[in-house]
C-alpha positions as CSV (number, residue, x, y, z in Angstrom):
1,X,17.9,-0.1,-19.9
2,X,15.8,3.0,-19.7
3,X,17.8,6.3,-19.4
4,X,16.0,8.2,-16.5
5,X,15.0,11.4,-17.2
6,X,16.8,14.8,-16.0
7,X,13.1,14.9,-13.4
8,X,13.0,11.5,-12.3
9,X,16.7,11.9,-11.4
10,X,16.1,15.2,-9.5
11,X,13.2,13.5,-7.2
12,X,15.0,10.3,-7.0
13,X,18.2,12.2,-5.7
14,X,15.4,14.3,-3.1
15,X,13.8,11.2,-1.8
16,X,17.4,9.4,-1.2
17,X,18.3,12.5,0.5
18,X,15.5,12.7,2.9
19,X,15.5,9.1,3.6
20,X,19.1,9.2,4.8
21,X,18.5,12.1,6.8
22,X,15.5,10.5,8.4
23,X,17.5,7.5,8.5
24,X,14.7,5.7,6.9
25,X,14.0,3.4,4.0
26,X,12.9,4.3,0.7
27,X,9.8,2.2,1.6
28,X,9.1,3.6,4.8
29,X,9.1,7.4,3.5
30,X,6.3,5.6,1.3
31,X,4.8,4.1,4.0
32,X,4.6,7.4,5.9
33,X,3.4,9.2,2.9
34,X,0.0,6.4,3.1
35,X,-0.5,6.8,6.3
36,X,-0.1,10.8,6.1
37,X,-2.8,10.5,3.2
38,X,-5.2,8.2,5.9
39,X,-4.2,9.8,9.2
40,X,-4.5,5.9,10.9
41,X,-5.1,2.4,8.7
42,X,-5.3,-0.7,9.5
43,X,-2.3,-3.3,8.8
44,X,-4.3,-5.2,6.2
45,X,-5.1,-1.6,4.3
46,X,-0.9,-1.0,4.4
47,X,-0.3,-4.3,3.4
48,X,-2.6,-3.2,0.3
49,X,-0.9,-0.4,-1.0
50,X,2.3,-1.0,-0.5
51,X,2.5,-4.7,-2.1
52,X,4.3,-6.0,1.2
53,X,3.5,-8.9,3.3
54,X,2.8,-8.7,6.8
55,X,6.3,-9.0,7.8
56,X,7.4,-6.8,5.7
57,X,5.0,-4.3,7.2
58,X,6.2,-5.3,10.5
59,X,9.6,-4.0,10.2
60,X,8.6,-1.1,8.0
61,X,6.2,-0.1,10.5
62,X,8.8,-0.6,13.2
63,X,11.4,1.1,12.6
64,X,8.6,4.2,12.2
65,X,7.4,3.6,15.7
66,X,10.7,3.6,16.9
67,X,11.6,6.9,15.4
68,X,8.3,8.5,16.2
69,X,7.1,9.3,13.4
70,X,4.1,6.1,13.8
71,X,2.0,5.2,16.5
72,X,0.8,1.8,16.7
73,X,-2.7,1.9,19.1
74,X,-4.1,-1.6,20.0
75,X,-7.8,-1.6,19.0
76,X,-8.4,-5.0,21.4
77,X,-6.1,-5.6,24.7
78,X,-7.1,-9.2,24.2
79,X,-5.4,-9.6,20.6
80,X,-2.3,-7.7,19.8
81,X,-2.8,-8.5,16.1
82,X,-5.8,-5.8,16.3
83,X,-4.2,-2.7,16.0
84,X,-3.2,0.4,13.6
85,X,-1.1,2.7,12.4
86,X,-1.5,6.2,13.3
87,X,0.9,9.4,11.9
88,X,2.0,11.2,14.6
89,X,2.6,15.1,14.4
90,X,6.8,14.2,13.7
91,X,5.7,12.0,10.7
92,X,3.2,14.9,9.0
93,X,5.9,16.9,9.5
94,X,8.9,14.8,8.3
95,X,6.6,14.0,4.9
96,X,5.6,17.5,4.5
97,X,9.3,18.7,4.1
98,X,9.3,15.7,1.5
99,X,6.4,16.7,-0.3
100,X,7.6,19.9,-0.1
101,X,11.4,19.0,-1.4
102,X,9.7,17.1,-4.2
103,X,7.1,19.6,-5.2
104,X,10.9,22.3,-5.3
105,X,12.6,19.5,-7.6
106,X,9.5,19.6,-9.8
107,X,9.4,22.9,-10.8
108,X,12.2,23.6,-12.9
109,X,10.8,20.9,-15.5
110,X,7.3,21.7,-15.3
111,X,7.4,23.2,-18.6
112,X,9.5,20.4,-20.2
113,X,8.2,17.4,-22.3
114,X,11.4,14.7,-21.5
115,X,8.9,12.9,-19.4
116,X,5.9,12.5,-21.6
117,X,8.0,11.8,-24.5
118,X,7.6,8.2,-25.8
């Protein structure tokens, strides 16, 4: 098994942090850093790049909806499946503390080599 390195365990240790606070998934904080990077996308574009299946998306996207951090906007009253994913102002936020967490748990090995070393 690969040891982890002292910088991979310092922004894996962040992220878990975050997400419980947030009381999110690991894969939704990923999902809200995509759509913080798009502003709005499509399901199909999610489903894209984070590798999940439209179910999977569902619930991801759910539980970000129900926390406020998503907006889901139908593009056609006629078909509910038409629709996207827009960040709201609470989701920029909440994944600009993360960003900012992560870019804080970077800096002390900035300097280092551990994580380019073969």
């Amino acid at each position: 098994m690969a040891r982890s390195t002292p910088t991979a365990e310092a922004l894996r240790l962040v992220l878990e942090q975050e997400s419980r606070r947030a009381s999110l998934t690991a894969q939704q904080v990923r999902l809200l850093a995509v759509l913080s990077a798009a502003g709005a996308a499509e399901p199909p574009e999610l489903m894209e790049a984070m590798g999940a299946s439209p179910s999977q998306l569902s619930r991801l996207a759910r539980g970000l909806v129900e926390q406020g951090y998503v907006v889901r906007v139908a593009d056609d009253p006629h078909d509910g499946r038409k629709c996207r994913f827009v960040i709201t102002t609470a989701g920029r936020s909440l994944n600009g503390r993360i960003d900012a967490l992560l870019t804080a748990a970077r800096r002390p090995y900035a300097n280092h080599t551990e994580d380019t070393a073969a």
